[in-house]
C-alpha positions as CSV (number, residue, x, y, z in Angstrom):
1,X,10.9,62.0,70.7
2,X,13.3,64.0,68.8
3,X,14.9,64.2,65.3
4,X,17.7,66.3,64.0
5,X,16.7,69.0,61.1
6,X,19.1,71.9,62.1
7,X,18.3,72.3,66.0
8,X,15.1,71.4,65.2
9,X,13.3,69.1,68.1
10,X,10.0,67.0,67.2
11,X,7.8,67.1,70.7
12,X,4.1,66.1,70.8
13,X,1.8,68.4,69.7
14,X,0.0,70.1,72.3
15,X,-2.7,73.0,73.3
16,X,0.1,74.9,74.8
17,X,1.9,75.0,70.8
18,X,-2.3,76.3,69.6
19,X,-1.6,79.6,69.1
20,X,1.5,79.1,66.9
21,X,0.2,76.2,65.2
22,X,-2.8,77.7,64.0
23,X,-0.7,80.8,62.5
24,X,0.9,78.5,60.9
25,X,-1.8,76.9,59.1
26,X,-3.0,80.1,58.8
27,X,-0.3,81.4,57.3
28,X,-0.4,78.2,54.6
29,X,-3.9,79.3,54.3
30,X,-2.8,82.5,53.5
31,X,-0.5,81.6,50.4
32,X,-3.4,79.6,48.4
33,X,-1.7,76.7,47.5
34,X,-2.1,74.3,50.6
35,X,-5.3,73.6,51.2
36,X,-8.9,74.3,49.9
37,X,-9.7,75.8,53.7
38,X,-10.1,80.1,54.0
39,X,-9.2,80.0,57.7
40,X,-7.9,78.2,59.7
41,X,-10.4,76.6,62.8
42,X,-10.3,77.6,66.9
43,X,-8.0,75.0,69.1
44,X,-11.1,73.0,70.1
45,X,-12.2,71.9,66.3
46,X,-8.5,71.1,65.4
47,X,-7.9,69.5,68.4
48,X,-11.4,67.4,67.6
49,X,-10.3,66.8,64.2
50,X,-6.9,65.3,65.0
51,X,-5.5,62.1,66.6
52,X,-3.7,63.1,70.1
53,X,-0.8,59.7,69.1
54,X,-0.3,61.3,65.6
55,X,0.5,65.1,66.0
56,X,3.9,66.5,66.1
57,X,5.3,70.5,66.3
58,X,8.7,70.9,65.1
59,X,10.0,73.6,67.9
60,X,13.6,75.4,67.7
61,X,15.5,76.1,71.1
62,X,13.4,78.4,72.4
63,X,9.9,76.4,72.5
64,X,8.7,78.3,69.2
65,X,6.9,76.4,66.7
66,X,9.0,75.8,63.0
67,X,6.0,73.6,61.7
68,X,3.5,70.4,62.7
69,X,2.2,67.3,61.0
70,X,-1.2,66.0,62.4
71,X,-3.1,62.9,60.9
72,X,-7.1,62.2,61.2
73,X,-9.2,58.9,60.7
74,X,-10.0,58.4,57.1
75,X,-13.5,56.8,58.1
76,X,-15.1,55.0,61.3
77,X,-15.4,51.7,59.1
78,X,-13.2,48.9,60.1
79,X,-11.5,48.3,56.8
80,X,-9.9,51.5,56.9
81,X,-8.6,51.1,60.6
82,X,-5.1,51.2,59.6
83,X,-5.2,54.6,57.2
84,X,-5.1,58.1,58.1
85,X,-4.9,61.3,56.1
86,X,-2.1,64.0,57.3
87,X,-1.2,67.6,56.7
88,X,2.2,69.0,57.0
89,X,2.9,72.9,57.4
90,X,5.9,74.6,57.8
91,X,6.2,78.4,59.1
92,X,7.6,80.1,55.9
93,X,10.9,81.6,57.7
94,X,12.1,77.9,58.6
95,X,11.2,76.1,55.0
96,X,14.3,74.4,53.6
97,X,15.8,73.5,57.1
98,X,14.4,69.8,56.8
99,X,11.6,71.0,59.3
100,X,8.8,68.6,57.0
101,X,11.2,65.8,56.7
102,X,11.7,65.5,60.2
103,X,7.8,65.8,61.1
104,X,6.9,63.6,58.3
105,X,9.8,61.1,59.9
106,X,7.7,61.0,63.0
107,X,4.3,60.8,61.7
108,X,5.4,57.7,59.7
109,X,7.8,56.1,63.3
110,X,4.2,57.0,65.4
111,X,1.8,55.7,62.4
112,X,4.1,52.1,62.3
113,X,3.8,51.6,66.1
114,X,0.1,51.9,66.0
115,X,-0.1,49.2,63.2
116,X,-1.0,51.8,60.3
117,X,-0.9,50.8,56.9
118,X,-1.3,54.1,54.7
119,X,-0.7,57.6,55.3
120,X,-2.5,59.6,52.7
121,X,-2.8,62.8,51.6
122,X,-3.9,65.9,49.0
123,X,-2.1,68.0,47.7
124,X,-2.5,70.9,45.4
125,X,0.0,70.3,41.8
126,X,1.0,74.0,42.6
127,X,2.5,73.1,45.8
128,X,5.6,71.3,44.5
129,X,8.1,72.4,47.5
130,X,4.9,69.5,49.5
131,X,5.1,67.0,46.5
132,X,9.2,66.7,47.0
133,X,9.3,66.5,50.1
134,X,6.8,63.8,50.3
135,X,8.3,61.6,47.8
136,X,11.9,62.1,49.5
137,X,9.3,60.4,52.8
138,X,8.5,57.7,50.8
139,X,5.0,58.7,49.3
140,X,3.9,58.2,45.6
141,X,1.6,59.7,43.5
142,X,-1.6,57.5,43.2
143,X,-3.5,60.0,40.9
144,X,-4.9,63.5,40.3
145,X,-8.6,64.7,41.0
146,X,-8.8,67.0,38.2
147,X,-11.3,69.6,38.8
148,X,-11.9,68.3,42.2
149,X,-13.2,71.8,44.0
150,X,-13.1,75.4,43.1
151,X,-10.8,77.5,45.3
152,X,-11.3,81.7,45.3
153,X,-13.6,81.5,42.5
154,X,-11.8,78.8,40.3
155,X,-11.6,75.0,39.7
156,X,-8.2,73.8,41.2
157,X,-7.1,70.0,40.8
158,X,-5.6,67.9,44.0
159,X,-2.5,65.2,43.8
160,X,-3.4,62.1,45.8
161,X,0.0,60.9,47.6
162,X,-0.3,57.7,50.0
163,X,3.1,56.2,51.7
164,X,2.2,52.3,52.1
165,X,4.2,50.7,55.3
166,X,6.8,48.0,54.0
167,X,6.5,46.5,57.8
168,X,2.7,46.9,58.1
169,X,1.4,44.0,56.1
């Protein structure tokens, strides 16, 4: 699988991109305005935590990681089969480069195949560089959780953004 965003290649994700991937979310960690996480977990919990079919690292010529996208079950229950929630980092020296757009591009093409309906996701109202990008994928706002859980020591509010399938029916 590939996708053009200025040399940028979009390979599965796998333990051999670990390292780099978790600086990366690290490094999101790091900036406050990603996710409500402090660090950023060993391989074997992200790996856990993530569906092998629906993970994707964004690497330049040289094998080195620009960003990933990895999606998780929403819940075991039966209904919610065909919805996952996803997260999206970028390392910071390769934002604006369309690194998100092409992993989001792939997330959505992998999601499809497997009969997906919904790709959801949270995102802080701070993080607005995340809320463009996502709406230039095709994802709306669906609400805000005001208050939702306190980050360092105060209350922070989280955008819900879902992308609904128009060939999933």
């Amino acid at each position: 699988m590939s996708a053009q965003a200025a040399g940028t290649l979009i390979v599965p994700l796998t333990a051999d991109h670990a390292e780099q991937v978790l600086a990366i979310y690290q490094a999101g960690i790091d900036e406050g305005d990603a996710t409500f996480e402090t660090a950023a977990p060993g391989w074997e919990a992200f790996d856990a935590a993530k569906l092998p079919e629906h993970r994707f690292a964004a690497v330049d010529e040289h094998g080195g990681v620009l960003g990933w996208v990895a999606a998780s079950r929403v819940s075991d229950r039966c209904a919610y089969a065909g919805v996952v929630e996803h997260s999206v980092y970028v390392h910071p020296a390769a934002r604006g480069r369309g690194v998100a757009s092409a992993l989001l591009t792939a997330l959505v093409e992998s999601t499809e195949r497997a009969g997906i309906w919904t790709i959801q996701s949270g995102v802080f109202p701070e993080n607005t560089a995340s809320l463009a990008v996502h709406a230039r994928a095709g994802f709306r706002v669906i609400g805000t959780r005001e208050r939702i859980g306190r980050h360092h020591g105060r209350w922070r509010d989280v955008v819900l953004l879902e992308r609904r399938s128009p060939v999933i029916h």
